[in-house]
ZAMARGU-4260 file (C-alpha; in steps of 0.2 Angstrom, whole numbers, plus 5000, padded with zeros to 4 digits):
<rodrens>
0) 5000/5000/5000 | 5012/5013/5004 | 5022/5009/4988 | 5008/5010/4978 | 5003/5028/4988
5) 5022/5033/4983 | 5018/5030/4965 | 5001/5037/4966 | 5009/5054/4973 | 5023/5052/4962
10) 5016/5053/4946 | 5005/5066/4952 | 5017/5077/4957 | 5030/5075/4943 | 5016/5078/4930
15) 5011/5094/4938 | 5030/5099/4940 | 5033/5097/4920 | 5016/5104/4917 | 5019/5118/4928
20) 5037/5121/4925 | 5031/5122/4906 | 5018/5135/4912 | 5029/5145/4921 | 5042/5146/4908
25) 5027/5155/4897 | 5024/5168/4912 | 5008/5158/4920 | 5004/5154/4935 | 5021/5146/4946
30) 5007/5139/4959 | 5005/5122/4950 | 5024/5121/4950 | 5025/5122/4970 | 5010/5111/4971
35) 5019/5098/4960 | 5034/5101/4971 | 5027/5099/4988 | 5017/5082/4981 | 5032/5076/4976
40) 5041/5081/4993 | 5024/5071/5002 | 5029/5056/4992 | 5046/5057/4997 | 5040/5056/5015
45) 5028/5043/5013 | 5041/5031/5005 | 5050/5033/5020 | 5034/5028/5032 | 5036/5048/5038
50) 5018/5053/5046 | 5023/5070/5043 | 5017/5068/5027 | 5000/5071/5032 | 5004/5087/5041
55) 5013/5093/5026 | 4999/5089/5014 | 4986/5095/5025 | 4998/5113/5024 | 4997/5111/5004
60) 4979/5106/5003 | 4974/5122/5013 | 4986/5133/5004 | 4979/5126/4987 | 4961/5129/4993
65) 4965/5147/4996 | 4972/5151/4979 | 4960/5141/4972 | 4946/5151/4977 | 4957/5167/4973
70) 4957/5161/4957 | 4938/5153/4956 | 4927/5162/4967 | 4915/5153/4976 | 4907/5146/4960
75) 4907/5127/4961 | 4909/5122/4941 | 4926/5134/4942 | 4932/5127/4956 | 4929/5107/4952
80) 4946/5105/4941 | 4956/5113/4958 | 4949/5103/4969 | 4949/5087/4963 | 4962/5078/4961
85) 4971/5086/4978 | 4957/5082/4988 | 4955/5065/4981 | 4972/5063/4986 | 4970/5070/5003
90) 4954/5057/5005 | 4969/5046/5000 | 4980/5048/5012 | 4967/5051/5028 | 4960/5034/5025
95) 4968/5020/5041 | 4973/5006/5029 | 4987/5022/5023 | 4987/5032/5036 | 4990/5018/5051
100) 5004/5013/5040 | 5014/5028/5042 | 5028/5028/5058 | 5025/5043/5070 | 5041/5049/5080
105) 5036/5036/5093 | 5032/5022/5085 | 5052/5025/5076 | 5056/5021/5092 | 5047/5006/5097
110) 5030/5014/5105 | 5015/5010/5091 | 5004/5025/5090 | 4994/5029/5075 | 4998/5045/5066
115) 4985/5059/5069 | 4970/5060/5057 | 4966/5076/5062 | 4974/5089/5053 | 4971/5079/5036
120) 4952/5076/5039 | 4950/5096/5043 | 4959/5100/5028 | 4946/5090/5016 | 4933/5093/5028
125) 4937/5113/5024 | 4938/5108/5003 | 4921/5100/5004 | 4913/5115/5013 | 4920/5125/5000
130) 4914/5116/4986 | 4897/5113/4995 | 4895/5131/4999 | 4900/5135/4982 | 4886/5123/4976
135) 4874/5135/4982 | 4881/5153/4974 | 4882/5158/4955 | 4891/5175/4954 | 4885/5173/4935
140) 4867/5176/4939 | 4860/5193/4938 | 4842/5194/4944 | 4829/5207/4939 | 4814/5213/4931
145) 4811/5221/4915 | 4796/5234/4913 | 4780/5229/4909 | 4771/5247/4906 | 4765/5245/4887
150) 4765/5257/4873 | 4745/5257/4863 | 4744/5253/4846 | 4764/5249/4846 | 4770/5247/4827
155) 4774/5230/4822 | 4775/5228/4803 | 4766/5226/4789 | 4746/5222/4794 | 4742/5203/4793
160) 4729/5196/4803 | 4736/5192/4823 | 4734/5173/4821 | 4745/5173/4809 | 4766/5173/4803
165) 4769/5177/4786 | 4789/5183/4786 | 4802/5172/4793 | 4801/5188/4810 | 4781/5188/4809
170) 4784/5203/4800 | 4796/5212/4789 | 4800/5223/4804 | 4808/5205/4812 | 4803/5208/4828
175) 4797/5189/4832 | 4785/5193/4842 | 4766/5191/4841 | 4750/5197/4848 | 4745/5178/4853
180) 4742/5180/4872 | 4733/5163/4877 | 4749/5155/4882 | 4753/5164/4898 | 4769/5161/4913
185) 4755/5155/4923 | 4750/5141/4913 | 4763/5137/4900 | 4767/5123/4912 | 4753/5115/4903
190) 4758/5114/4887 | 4758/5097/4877 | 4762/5092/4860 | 4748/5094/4847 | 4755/5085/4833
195) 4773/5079/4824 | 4778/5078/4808 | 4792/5073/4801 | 4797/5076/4783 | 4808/5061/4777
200) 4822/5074/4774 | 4836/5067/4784 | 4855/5068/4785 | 4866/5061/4772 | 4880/5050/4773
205) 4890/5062/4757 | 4882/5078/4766 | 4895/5094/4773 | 4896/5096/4789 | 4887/5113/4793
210) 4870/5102/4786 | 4857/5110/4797 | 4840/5113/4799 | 4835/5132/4803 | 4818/5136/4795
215) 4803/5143/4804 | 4788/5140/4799 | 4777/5152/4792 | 4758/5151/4793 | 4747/5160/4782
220) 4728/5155/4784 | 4726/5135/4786 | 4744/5131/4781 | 4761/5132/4788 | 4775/5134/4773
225) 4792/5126/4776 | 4808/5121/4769 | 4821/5107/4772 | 4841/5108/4773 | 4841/5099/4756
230) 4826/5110/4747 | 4810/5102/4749 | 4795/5113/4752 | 4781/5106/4762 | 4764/5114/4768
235) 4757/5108/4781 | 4740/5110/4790 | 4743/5122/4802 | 4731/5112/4814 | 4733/5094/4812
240) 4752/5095/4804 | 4744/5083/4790 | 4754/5086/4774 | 4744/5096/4760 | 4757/5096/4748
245) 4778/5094/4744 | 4791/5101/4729 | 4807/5093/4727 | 4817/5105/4720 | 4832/5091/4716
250) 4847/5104/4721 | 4859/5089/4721 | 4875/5088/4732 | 4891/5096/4732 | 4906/5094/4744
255) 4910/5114/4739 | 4895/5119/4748 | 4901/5126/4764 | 4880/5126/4770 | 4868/5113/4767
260) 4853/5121/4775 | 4837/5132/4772 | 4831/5144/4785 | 4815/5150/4777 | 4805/5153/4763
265) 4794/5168/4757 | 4775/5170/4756 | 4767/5183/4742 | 4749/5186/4737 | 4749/5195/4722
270) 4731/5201/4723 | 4727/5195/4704 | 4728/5180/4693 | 4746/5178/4685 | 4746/5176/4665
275) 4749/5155/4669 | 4729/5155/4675 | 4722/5140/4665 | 4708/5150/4655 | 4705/5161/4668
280) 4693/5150/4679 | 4704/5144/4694 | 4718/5157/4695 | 4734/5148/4698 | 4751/5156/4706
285) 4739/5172/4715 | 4748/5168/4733 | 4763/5162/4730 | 4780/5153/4742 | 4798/5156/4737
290) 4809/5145/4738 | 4828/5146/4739 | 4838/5135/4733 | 4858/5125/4739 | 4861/5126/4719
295) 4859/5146/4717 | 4842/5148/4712 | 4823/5155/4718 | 4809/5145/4714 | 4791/5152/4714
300) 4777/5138/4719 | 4758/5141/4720 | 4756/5143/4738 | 4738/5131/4737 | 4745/5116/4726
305) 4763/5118/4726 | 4765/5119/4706 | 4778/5129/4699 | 4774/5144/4697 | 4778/5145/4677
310) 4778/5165/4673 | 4789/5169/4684 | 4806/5172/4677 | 4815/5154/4668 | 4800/5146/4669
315) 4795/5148/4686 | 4817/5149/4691 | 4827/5161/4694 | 4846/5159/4692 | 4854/5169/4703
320) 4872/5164/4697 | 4868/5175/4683 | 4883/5190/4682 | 4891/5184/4695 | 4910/5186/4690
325) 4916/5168/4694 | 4903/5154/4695 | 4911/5138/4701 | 4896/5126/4707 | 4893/5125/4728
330) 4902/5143/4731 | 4885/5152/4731 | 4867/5150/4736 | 4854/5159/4746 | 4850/5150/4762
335) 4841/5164/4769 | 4823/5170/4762 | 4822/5185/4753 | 4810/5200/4757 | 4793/5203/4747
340) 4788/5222/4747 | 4780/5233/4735 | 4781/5221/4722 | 4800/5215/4722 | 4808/5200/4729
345) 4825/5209/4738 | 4839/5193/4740 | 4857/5191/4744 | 4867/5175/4746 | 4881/5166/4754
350) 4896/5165/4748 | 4908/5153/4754 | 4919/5159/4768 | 4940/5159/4767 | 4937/5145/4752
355) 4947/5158/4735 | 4946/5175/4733 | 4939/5171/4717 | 4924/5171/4721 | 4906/5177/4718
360) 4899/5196/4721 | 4888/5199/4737 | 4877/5210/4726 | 4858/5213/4734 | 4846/5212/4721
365) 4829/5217/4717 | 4820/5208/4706 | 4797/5211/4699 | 4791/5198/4712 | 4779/5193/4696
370) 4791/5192/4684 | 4807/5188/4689 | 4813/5203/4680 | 4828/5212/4688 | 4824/5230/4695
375) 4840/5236/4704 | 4856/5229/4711 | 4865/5237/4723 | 4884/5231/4728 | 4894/5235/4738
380) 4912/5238/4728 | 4902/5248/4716 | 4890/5257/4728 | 4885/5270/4718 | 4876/5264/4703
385) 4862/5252/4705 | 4858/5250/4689 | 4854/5233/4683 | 4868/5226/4673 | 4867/5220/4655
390) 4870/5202/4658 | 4867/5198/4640 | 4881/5211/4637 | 4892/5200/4649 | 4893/5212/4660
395) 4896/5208/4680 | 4895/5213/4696 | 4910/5216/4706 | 4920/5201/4710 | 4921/5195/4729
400) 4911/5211/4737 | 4904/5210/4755 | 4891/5198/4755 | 4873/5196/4763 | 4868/5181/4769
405) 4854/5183/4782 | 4837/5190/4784 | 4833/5208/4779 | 4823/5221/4786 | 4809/5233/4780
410) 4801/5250/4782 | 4788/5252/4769 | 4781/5268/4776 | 4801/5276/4774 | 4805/5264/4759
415) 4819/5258/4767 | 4826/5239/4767 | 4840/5235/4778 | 4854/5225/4775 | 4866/5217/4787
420) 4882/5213/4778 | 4898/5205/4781 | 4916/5205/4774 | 4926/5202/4759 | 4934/5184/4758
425) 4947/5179/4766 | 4939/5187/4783 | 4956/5187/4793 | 4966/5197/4779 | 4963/5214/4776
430) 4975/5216/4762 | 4971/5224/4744 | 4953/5229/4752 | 4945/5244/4740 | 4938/5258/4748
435) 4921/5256/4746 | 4924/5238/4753 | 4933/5244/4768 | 4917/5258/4772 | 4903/5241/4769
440) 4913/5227/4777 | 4904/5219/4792 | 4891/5233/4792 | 4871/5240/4791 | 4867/5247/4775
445) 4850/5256/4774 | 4841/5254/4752 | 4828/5264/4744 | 4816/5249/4741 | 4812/5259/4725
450) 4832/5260/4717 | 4843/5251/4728 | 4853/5268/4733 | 4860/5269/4749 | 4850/5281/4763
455) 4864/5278/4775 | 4879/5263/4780 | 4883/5260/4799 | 4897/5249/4802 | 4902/5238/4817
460) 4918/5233/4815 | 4932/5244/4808 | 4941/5232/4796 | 4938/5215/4801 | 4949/5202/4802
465) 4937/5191/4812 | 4924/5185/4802 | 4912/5196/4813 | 4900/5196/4798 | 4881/5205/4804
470) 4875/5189/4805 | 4858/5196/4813 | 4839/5203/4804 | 4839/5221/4810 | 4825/5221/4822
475) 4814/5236/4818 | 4804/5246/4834 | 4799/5261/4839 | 4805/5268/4856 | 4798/5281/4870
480) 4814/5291/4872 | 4813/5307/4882 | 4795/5307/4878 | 4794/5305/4860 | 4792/5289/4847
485) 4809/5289/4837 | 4809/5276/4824 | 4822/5264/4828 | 4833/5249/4822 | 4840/5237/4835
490) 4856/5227/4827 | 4863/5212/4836 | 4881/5207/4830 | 4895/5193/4833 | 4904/5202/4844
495) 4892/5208/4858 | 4886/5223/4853 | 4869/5229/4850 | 4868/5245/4842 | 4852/5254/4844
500) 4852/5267/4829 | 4838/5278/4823 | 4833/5269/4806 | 4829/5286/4796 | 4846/5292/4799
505) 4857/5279/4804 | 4861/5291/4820 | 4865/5279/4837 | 4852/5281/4848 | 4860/5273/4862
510) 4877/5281/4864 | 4893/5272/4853 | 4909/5275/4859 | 4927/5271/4849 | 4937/5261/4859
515) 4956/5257/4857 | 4959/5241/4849 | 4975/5231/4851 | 4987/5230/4836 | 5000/5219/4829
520) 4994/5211/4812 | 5006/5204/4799 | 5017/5215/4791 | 5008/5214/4776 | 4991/5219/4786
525) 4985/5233/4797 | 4974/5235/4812 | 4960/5249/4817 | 4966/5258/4829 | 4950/5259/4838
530) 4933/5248/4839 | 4914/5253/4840 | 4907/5249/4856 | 4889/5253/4860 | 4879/5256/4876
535) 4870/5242/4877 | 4882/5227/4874 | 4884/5208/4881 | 4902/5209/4875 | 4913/5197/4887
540) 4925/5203/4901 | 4943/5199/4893 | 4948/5181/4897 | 4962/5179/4912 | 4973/5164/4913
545) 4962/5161/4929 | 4948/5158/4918 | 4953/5145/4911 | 4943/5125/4915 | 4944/5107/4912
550) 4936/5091/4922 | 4951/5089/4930 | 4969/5096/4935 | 4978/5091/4922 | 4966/5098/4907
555) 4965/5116/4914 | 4983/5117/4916 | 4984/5110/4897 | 4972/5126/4894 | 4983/5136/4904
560) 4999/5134/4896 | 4990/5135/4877 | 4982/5151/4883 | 4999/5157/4887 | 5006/5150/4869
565) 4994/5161/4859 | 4994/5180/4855 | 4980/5186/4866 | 4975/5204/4868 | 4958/5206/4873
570) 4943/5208/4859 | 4950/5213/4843 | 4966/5202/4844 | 4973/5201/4824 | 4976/5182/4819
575) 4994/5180/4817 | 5007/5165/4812 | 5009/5161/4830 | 4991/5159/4831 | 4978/5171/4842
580) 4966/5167/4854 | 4947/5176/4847 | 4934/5179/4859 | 4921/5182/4856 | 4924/5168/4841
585) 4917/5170/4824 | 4902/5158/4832 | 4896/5174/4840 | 4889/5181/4855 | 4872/5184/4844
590) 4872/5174/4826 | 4859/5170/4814 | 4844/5168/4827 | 4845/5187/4831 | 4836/5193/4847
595) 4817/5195/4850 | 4808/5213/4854 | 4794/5216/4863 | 4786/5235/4851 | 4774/5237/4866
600) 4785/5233/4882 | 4801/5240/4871 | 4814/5229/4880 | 4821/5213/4870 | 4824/5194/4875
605) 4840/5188/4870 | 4856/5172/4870 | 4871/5177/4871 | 4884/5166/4870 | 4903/5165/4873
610) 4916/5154/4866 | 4932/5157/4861 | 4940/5154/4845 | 4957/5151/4838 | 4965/5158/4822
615) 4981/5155/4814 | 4988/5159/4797 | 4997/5148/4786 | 5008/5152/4773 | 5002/5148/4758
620) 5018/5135/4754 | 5013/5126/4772 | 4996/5123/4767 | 4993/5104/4761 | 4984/5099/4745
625) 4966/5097/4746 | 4961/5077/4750 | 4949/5069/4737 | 4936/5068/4751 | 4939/5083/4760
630) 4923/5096/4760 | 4920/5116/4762 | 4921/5121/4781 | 4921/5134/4789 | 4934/5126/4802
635) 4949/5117/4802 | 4960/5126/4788 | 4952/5138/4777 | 4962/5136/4760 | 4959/5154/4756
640) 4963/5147/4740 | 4973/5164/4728 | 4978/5172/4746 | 4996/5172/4752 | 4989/5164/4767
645) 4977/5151/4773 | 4967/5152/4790 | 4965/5137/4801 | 4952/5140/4815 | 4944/5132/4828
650) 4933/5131/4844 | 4948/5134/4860 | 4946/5118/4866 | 4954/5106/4878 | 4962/5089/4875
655) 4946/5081/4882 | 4936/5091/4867 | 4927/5104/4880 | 4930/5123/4880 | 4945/5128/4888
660) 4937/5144/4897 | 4925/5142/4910 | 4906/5139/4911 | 4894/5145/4910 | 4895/5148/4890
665) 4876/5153/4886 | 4862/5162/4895 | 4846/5171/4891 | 4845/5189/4894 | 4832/5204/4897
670) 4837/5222/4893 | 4827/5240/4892 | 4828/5246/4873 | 4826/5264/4878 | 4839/5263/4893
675) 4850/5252/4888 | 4850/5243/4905 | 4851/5222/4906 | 4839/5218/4918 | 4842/5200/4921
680) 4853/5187/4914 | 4853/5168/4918 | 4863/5153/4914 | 4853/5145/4899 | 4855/5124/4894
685) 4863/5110/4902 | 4877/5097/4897 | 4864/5081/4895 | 4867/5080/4876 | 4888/5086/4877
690) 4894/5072/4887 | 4892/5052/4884 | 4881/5051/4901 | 4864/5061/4902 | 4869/5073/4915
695) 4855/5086/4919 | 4868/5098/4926 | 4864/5116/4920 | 4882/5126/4918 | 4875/5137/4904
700) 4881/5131/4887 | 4883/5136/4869 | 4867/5137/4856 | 4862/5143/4840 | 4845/5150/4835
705) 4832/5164/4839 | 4817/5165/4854 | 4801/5172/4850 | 4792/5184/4861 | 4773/5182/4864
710) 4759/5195/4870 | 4756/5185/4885 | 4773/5188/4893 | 4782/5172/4890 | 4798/5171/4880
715) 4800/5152/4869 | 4820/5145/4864 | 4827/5130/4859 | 4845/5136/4848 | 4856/5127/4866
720) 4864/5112/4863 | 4855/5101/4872 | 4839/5095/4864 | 4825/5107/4872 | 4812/5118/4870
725) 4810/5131/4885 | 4797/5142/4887 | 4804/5160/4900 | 4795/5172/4910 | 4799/5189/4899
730) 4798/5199/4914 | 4812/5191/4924 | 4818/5177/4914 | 4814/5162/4924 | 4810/5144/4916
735) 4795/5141/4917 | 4794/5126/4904 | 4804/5112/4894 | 4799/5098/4881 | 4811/5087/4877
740) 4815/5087/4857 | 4821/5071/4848 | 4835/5079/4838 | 4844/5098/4837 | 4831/5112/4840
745) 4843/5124/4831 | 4831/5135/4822 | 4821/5149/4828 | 4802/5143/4834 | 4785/5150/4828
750) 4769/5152/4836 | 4749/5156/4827 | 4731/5154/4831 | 4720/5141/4823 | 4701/5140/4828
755) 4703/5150/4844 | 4718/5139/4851 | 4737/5145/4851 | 4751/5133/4844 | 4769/5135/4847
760) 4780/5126/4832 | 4798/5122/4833 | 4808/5112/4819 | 4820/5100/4828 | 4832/5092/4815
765) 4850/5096/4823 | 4866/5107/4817 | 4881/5099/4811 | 4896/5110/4817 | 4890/5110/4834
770) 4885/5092/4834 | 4869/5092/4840 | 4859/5077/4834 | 4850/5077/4816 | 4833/5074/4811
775) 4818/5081/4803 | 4806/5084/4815 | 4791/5097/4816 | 4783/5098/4831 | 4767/5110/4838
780) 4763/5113/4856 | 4746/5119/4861 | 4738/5120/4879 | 4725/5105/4884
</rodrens>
């Protein structure tokens, strides 16, 4: 026994000595040095039967606890990888078949007494009531209320009856919230499942990683309008979830792709027959779906029957790789729906990310929502004439231009459409970058609806090596400030912020201050000497060495010592050869999903996340040939094919695979829109679908999707990545209901009136960069 103690204590101690001589050597932390040391000196004495080995570890347990908590606080999931391993070693060593076996001064001389147990027990007995104490607190939580005064006849859009949701935010003013109030905190605890359908379109073996399923729903009288990751599109009975109808639009496969998903489609009534009516008796194609496609094109389909719609541009198809500059298959598409107003059809696209800077132009266009015919174009290298191009001339649009790819935003009494836009490719090198690029890059840009020609440009980030695209729809409200209704626009972004602008003007209305920005790009590259920050932001507080985690010991001081190898500088550090830490990461604090607003209560509901990133350039000699099976991805290396440099990027994880910083890594958050104040902010999600073992331990982690706000004050979210749908008291945030979902709920949910009763829809069919499980689920909730 006490040569298997000896060996226990020795290769614990000599692994932390390496491990923490290595840290020192970068500048960390010398504590796990000493505490390797002194384990080793404890060994020592145990081998020679010395029961001063349990005073001494009783000395180092205590003084270990101490810094532990300097380092931790008294929050329990930050103090777990401290405690541990020491204390498991102090249980060790206080148990009697080990601790009898070790000689006091008087039993050396021939008087057997045991060694005292005392001093040991105490010092564990002190770690436990620290990590049982700790159990209790979460220094993360920030309680609170947000107001519930409302504002009368609030603006929310364009008109549409309230039991309905006919844009992929209810309305083009992407608020996601709806006037439905039946479903209230005080009995949304009764909620069960209505009906589930599920569409047969599943995850393939040949399919690229980031295949997800983001649609909502929309509902439009009887029927509920979706689309599938690999382009179906299905109505459904909004009451029963019985299939009406289904259009394959046979989009193939294609490992360029770096999306495989559909996040929507687009409902229009044109108000008269279209010229494809059969003789005039049963007008065909009046209300209309949209329907994007993985292969570059819009499809229109009669809303009742699902028929192509056959006037409308090639056919009933639009091809929107038409004068795009470079047109290799799978390097752009629309996965986002485009906007119906005023008779146009408004659509950007996705362009692959850090694949060639030979790619396609992030032109918005405008094209007759009848015809197909193309109205305007506005992009952003040639900002200035919108003009539709002479394709037939061969003319095109301007090669690799900051790029659109997710919802858009409208104010049809100002005739403004609003754009969020993100960078040039390749996102971490700033190089060659034109003027007009560097004024658009990762930016708002305000359109006539009428000609495309910019009202005004707000930008977020000052040029962007981060990839912090404006992943977010601009949510459109009018706010009380100081007494007056200012028409405002409420823009979430990757990085924290949310900028609260007058949407007339593009003026903040919540202050925005420059902030200095740390430097050291390449030689070749520059930084911005300042950032944008604005008043109301969830940016994160800038990661410590102490934040860094793992489920034991050894993993956080693996952490450590790569958080001490990269280039780290706070938010805005340039990637560099050496390779930079980037948090937030280009997963986001806000993504896609955006944030939900309350036009009556003017205060929003919210998920910020926080994980960190990793970003390394390669030189372009260093970069290995592409492998015949190897797909598009926005992580691992980024080819950056043309560039001097690729980009290889990443999650900052451990060697166990779990984030290197410390939980929690999501929550749900209230805030006032006209103060700017966070009210409340929770840990949101659990680990059960992260680890191999369902554990319902709730530390707050990562997600991906939007919540939806409801009349009757409750708040509804999937997006984390464990497989749940929660519904939240609005005014202060607290859970008030969970269903479990049989695969990833990663898309935005929807809720609508059929028949007096109120249903809550969320599509459950899982994201594949995250990990969260596949499937093609569409599931409605309704009271009993």
């Amino acid at each position: 026994m006490i040569l298997f103690t000896t060996l226990l204590l020795g290769a614990v101690g000599l692994a932390l000595t390496i491990l923490g001589a290595w840290l020192t050597i970068l500048g960390g932390s010398v504590a796990y040095l000493v505490l390797g040391l002194a384990i080793l000196l404890v060994a020592g004495l145990v081998f020679r039967r010395r029961a001063t080995a349990l005073h001494l570890y009783a000395v180092v347990l205590l003084g270990w606890l101490v810094w532990s908590v300097s380092q931790a606080g008294f929050d329990w999931w930050r103090l777990a990888p401290y405690g541990g391993v020491p204390v498991l070693l102090g249980i060790w060593l206080w148990l009697p078949f080990v601790r009898n076996r070790l000689l006091t001064p008087e039993a050396r001389v021939g008087r057997p007494t045991n060694p005292p147990g005392l001093p040991i027990a105490l010092a564990v007995l002190a770690a436990v009531a620290v990590a049982v104490w700790s159990m209790f607190q979460d220094p993360t939580d920030r309680s609170g209320a947000l107001p519930d005064a409302r504002v009368a006849d609030a603006a929310t859009g364009n008109d549409m009856p309230a039991s309905d949701w006919h844009q992929y935010g209810r309305t083009n003013y992407g608020q996601r919230w709806s006037p439905q109030d039946q479903i209230t905190p005080e009995n949304v605890s009764d909620l069960t499942e209505a009906w589930r359908y599920q569409t047969g379109d599943v995850k393939r073996p040949d399919d690229v990683t980031e295949t997800t399923y983001q649609v909502t729903p929309l509902k439009v009288g009887d029927n509920l309008y979706v689309c599938t990751p690999h382009n179906l599109a299905i109505a459904l009975n909004a009451q029963t979830g019985e299939e009406v109808w289904r259009f394959d639009a046979n989009s193939g496969m294609n490992p360029d792709r770096q999306h495989q998903t559909c996040r929507g489609v687009t409902y229009w009534n044109t108000g008269a027959p279209a010229p494809d009516a059969p003789g005039g008796d049963t007008p065909a194609c009046i209300a209309r779906v949209y329907l994007p496609t993985a292969d570059a094109r819009l499809i229109a389909l009669d809303a009742d029957t699902g028929q192509v719609c056959t006037s409308f541009a090639d056919n009933g198809t639009l091809h929107l790789e038409a004068g795009m500059p470079y047109n290799p298959a799978g390097y752009y598409y629309s996965t986002s729906p485009p906007v119906a107003v005023d008779g146009k059809l408004i659509i950007g696209g996705a362009v692959n990310d850090n694949f060639s800077i030979f790619s396609q132009s992030g032109v918005i266009r405008a094209f007759d929502i009848d015809t197909g015919e193309l109205l305007w174009n506005w992009d952003a290298g040639n900002p200035d004439d919108t003009t539709p191009i002479d394709i037939a001339q061969g003319q095109t649009y301007t090669p690799n231009s900051p790029n659109s790819w997710s919802i858009f935003s409208v104010d049809e009494q100002r005739g403004l459409v609003y754009i969020p836009l993100g960078n040039q490719v390749p996102d971490q090198l700033g190089m060659g970058r034109s003027e007009a690029v560097e004024e658009h890059s990762s930016s708002i840009v305000a359109l006539d609806i009428d000609t495309g020609q910019k009202a005004w440009v707000f930008q977020t980030v000052h040029h962007d090596l981060w990839d912090m695209d404006v992943p977010a729809q601009p949510v459109l409200v009018d706010l009380t400030i100081d007494g007056a209704s200012v028409p405002a626009l409420v823009g979430p972004t990757k990085q924290g912020d949310i900028y609260v602008l007058n949407r007339e003007t593009g003026a903040p209305i919540l202050p925005v201050t420059e902030e200095p920005a740390p430097g050291g790009a390449i030689p070749e590259d520059f930084t911005a000497p300042t950032q944008p920050t604005s008043a109301l932001t969830f940016k994160p507080a800038a990661l410590r060495e102490a934040d860094m985690w793992g489920m034991s010991i050894f993993d956080q001081l693996m952490c450590r010592i790569d958080f001490n190898r990269l280039n780290y500088e706070g938010r805005y550090t340039p990637p560099s050869l050496n390779g930079s830490l980037i948090y937030p990461g280009n997963f986001g604090v806000f993504n896609w999903g955006s944030i939900a607003v309350d036009p009556e209560r003017q205060v929003m509901f919210g998920m910020p996340t926080y994980l960190a990133f990793t970003s390394k350039l390669i030189p372009r000699a260093d970069i290995p040939p592409r492998g015949a099976d190897e797909t598009a991805s926005e992580q691992g290396i980024n080819r950056n094919e043309g560039a001097p440099y690729g980009v290889e990027m990443g999650p900052f994880l451990g060697p166990l695979g779990i984030p290197c910083q410390a939980p929690p890594w999501g929550y749900v958050a209230g805030a006032d829109l006209t103060t700017g104040d966070i009210a409340w902010r929770h840990k949101n999600g659990t680990v059960r679908d992260m680890t191999p073992l369902p554990l319902p331990f709730e530390l707050g982690v990562p997600g991906i999707g939007g919540p939806i706000i409801t009349r009757g004050g409750v708040a509804f979210l999937a997006a984390a990545v464990d497989d749940y749908l929660r519904g939240y008291d609005l005014t202060t945030g607290d859970l008030l209901w969970k269903a479990r979902l049989p695969a990833g709920g990663q898309s935005t949910p929807m809720t609508y009136d059929v028949n007096g009763r109120q249903y809550v829809v969320i599509v459950a069919g899982g994201h594949g960069s995250i990990g969260t499980k596949p499937g093609d689920y569409i599931i409605a909730y309704t009271l009993p």
